[in-house]
N, C-alpha and C positions, 0 to 999 in steps of 0.2 A: 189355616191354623186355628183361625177362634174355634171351627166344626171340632178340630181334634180335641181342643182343651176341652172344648162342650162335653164331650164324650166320656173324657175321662173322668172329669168331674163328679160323673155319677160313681166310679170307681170306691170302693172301701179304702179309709187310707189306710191301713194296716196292706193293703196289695201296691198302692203306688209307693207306698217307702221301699216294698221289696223291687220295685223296679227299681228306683232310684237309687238304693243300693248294686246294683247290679250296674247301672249305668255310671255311676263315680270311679267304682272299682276298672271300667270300662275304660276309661278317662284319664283312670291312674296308669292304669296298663301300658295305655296306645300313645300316649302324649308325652314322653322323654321334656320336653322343656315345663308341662305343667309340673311333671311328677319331680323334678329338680328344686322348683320355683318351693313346690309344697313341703321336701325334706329341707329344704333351707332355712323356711323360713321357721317351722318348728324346733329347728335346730339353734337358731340364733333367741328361740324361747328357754333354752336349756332342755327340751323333753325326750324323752326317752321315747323309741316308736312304738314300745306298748303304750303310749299313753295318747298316741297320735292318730292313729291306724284306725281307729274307728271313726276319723273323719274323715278317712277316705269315703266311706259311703254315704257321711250325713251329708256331704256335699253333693249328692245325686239326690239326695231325700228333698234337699231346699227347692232343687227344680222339679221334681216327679210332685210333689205335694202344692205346687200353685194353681193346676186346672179346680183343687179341692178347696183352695182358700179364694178365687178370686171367683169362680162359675156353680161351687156345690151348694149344699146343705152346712149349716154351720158346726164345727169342731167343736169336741169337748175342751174348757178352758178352766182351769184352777186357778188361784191369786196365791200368791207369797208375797207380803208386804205392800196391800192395799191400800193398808191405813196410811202409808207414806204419802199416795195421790191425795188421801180423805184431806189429810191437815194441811196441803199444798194450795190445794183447791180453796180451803178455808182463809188462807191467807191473804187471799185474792190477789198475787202477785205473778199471778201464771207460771209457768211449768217446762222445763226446757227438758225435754227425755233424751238419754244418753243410749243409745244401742249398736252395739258394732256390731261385726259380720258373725256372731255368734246363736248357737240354735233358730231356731224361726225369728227374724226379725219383723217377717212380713205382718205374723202373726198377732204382734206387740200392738202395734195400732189400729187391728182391727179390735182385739179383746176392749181396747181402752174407749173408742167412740160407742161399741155396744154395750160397754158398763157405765161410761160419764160423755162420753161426747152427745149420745142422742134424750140428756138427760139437759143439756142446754150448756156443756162445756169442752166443745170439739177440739180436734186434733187438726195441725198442719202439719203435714209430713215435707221436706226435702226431697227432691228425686232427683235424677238425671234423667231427663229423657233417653229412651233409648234412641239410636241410628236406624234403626231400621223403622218406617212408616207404620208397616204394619203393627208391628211388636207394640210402637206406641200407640194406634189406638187402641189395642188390645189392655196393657196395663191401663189408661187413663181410664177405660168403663170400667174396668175390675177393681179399680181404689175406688172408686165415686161410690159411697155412699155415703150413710145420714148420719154425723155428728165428724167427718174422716173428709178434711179438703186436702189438696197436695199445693206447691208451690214449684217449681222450678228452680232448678241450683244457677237462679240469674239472680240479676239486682232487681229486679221487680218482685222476686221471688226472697228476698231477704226481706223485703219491705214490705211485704205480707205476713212475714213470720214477726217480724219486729210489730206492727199492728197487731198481730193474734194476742201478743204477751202483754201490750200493752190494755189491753181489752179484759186480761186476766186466763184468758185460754191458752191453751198449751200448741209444743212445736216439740218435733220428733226428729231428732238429726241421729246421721251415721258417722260419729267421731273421726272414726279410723279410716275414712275413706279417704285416699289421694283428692286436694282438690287440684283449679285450675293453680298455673303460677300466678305469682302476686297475690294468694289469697287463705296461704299458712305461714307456719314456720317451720323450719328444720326443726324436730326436736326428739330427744332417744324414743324408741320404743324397742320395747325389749332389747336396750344396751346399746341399738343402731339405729343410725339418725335416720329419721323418715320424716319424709313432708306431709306435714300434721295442718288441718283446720281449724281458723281461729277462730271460727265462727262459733261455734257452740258458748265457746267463751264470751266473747262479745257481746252475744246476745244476753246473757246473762248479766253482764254487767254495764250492759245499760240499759236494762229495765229493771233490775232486782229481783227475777223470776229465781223461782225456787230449783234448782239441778237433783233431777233423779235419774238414777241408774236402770233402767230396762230391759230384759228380755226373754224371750221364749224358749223354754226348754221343753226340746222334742221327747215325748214321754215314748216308750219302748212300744211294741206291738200294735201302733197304729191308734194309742189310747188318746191319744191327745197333746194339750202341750198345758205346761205351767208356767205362766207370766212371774219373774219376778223378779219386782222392786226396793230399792234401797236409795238413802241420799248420797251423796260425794261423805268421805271419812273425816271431814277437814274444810273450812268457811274456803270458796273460790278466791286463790289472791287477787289483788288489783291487778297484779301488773300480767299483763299478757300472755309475756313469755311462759311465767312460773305457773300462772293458770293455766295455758297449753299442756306443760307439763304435767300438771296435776290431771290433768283431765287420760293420758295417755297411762300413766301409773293407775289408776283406776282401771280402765278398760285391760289392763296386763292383770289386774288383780278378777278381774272376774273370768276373764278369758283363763286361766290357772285353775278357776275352778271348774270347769269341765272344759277341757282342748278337745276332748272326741266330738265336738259339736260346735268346733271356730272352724272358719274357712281360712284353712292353711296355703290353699292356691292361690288365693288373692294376691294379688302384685304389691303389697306395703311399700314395697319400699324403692317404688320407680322414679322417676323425674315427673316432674308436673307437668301438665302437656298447656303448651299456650294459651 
């Protein structure tokens, strides 16, 4: 598999989005419980399937487009709200980045270590390892590089992120992602209860790290992507719950503004696995 990504990677991504379009819609077609899981859950967003439909394909664009983010040449990248990192960074309180399953995520923390991480103020990303061996050491060489460490979604792995912030460096979590049980809360997203992470929260408030909003939006024709950031609308409450909350109305509010590039397949709103 690394040979195949190798290969593709030299590919134009203007050609892998159009396979990856082709393979989503692929996806959408053959797989009756994904193509359920994905009107549903758009559905319990209030959206209309003109507004939906064209994520059918960006969800084949997220996997056709990783041999080109993790093996190629580097992407063209624009900033929408840079200055948000500039006066974060200044603050020296480090930096908790919020990015759900929306447009390129992957792409968010590579822009941010080759604009500030390899400038002497890196990034600690969250991941799950994947199950399969292979797969994982294929992602672990593909994130490793200079200013871009990862962590593990364990306790050894929080305590690295909670070091990074205390250091004044920043950490890159995915909100929206189901964790383990014992380690969110139930709480609405888009009007139905889903087991939500409290970790983003937490970490925030116990360190006083600044919360900004993140992410990549996939530009048309293979042109690129634009990174962009904003803060939370509203000071993070104390109290957990309400700060979980807040955190999940934010990510409904950006995900609203472009659906054709949230991944509507994703399971939101499963049970937590052991």
């Amino acid at each position: 598999m690394t040979i195949v990504f190798r290969a593709l990677s030299f590919l134009p991504l203007v050609v892998l989005h159009a396979l990856g379009a082709v393979l989503g819609w692929l996806v959408f077609l053959v797989s009756k419980t994904y193509r359920q899981r994905f009107m549903a859950n758009a559905t319990q967003a209030g959206l209309d399937v003109s507004d939906i439909l064209p994520a059918v394909a960006a969800a084949g664009r997220l996997v056709a487009e990783l041999p080109r983010l993790w093996m190629g040449r580097a992407v063209a990248i624009q900033w929408q709200g840079a200055q948000h990192i500039d006066k974060a960074l200044q603050a020296g309180r480090g930096i908790v980045f919020l990015t759900p399953h929306l447009g390129c995520f992957e792409v968010t923390a590579q822009a941010y270590a080759t604009r500030y991480g390899q400038q002497g103020k890196p990034m600690t990303v969250l991941y799950r390892p994947p199950r399969k061996s292979w797969l994982g050491a294929l992602v672990g060489a593909a994130r490793k590089r200079p200013g871009l460490h990862t962590a593990p979604a364990t306790l050894a792995g929080v305590k690295q992120m909670l070091k990074a912030l205390k250091h004044g460096d920043c950490v890159g979590v995915l909100p929206d992602q189901v964790p383990p049980q014992h380690q969110g809360l139930w709480t609405p997203f888009f009007g139905k209860s889903a087991y939500t992470m409290t970790l983003s929260a937490r970490l925030a408030q116990q360190t006083g790290a600044t919360i900004l909003i993140a992410w990549g939006e996939r530009k048309p024709w293979g042109q690129g992507y634009t990174v962009h950031v904003a803060p939370l609308d509203a000071m993070l409450s104390e109290d957990l719950a309400t700060a979980t909350l807040q955190i999940n109305q934010a990510m409904e509010f950006l995900i609203a503004q472009c659906p054709g590039q949230y991944l509507w397949g994703y399971d939101r709103y499963k049970q937590p696995r052991v």
